[in-house]
N, C-alpha and C positions, 0 to 999 in steps of 0.2 A: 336136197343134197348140197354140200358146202359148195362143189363147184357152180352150182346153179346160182347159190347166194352171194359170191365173191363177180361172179359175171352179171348179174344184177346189180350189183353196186360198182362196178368201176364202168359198167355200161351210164349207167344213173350220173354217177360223177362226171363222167367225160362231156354229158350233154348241158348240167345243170350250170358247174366251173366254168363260168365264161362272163365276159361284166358286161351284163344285158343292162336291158332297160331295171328289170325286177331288183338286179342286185345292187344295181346302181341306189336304187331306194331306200335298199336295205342297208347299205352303207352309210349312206349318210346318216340314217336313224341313227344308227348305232352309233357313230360317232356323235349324235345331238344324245345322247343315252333317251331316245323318246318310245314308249310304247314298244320296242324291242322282243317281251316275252309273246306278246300278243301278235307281232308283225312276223317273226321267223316261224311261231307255232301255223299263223297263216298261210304263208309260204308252202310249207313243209306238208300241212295237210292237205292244201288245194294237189301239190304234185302229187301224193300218194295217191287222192282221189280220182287225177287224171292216169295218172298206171294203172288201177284196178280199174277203169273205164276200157283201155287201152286192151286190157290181156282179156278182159272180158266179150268182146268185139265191138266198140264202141268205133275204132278206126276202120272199120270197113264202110261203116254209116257213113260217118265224116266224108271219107273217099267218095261216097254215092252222090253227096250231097255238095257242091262244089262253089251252092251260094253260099252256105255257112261259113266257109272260109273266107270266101270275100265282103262277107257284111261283119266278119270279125278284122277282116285285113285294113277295112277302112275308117270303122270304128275306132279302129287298135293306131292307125297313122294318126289321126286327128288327134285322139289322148297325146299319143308320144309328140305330136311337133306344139301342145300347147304345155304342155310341163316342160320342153325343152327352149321355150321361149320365155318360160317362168325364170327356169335356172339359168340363164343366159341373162335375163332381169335380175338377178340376185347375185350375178358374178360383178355387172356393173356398180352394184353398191353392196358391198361383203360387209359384215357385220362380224363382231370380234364371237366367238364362242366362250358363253358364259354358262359352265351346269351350273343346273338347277338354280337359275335365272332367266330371265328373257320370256319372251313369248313362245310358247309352246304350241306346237300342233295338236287340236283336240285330236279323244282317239278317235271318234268316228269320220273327222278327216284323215286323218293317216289308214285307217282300214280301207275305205272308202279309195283313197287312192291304190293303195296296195290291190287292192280287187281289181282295180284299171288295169293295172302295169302287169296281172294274173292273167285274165280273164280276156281283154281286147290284143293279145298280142295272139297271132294266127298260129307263129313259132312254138309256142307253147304246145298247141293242138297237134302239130306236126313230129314233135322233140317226143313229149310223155303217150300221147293214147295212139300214133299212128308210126314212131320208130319202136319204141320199147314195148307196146304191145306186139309188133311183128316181131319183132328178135323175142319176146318170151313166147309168143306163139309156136314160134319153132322148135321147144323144149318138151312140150305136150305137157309128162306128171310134171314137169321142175316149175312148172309157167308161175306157178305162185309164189315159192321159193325164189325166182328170180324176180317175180315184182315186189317179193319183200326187200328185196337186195336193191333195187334198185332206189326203192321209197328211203330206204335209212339212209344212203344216200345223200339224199336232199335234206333229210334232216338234222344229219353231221354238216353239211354245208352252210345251210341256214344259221343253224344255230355257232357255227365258227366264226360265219361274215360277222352276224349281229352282236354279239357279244365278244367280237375278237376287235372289231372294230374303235371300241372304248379306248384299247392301248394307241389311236391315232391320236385321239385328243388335246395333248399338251402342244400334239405339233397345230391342230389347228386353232389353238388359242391365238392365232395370229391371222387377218384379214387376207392375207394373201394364200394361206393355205385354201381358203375357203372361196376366194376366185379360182384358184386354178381348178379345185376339186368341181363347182358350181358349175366351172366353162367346160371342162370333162365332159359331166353331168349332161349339160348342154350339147352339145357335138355330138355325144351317145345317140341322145333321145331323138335331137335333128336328122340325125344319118338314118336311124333305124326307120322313125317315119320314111322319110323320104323314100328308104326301099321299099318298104311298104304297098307307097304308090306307086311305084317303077315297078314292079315284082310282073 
């Protein structure tokens, strides 16, 4: 039913639209114009993957199981407080943005990371298979209809961040665009770990 698909996708929106850790990544990709088709297609299908987890009963698991969540809650602080000490090292000496110049991040490091920023953050697990599978739970026939709503979604997101992000560009042709964005970047990654372990 459309209303099922319209509440799927502003449900999806509401949780995804936020500058995490993930999109924080994806930002920057995209303004380095790096590996882009491959990072937001990542993105986009890991979440769909975890909503049909979610509607499927994968969050009742989860819920049972209460290490999982904290062997991903501690995995997921250590990633986020050493990338944000990286980009905190990268605010202290900014480098001018040059396309399709410079050194480039191979793709199996940029996936490789993006799977970090996916997959060790606990939020994730809590946001797609244990809030949005209960809200499509509650639907009964629409549950799928509404995890398709919710999955496009992430995918009109992703693919805006990454590809939307290119029109920053000219402004970060300049070293200080690219401390401030870096030290952002940093502070994000720092805080989030840090809750993490406070949580």
């Amino acid at each position: 039913m459309p209303t099922d698909l319209i509440a799927g996708f502003l449900s999806g929106a509401v949780l995804i639209v936020a500058i995490g850790a993930q999109n924080s990544y994806v930002l920057r990709q995209g303004i380095r114009r790096e590996h882009v088709l491959p990072l937001v297609l990542f993105c986009a299908s890991a979440d769909a993957l975890l909503i049909v987890a979610g509607v499927a009963g994968l969050g009742a698991l989860i819920q049972a199981q209460p290490g999982l969540l904290g062997l991903a809650r501690y995995g997921g602080a250590a990633f986020l407080l050493a990338y944000g000490l990286a980009s905190a090292q990268r605010a202290w000496k900014p480098q001018q943005l040059v396309l399709g110049a410079g050194t480039r991040l191979p793709l199996g490091v940029a996936m490789a990371t993006c799977l970090g920023f996916t997959f060790l953050n606990p939020h994730v697990y809590l946001d797609t298979v244990i809030l949005l599978g209960a809200l499509a739970s509650q639907r009964e026939e629409g549950r799928w209809i509404f995890a398709a709503g919710a999955a496009g979604a992430s995918f009109v997101w992703f693919f805006a961040l990454g590809y939307g992000a290119r029109f920053l560009a000219p402004l970060f042709a300049k070293p200080l665009s690219w401390r401030i964005l870096d030290s952002m970047i940093s502070m994000t990654m720092l805080g989030l770990g840090s809750l993490l372990i406070l949580e």
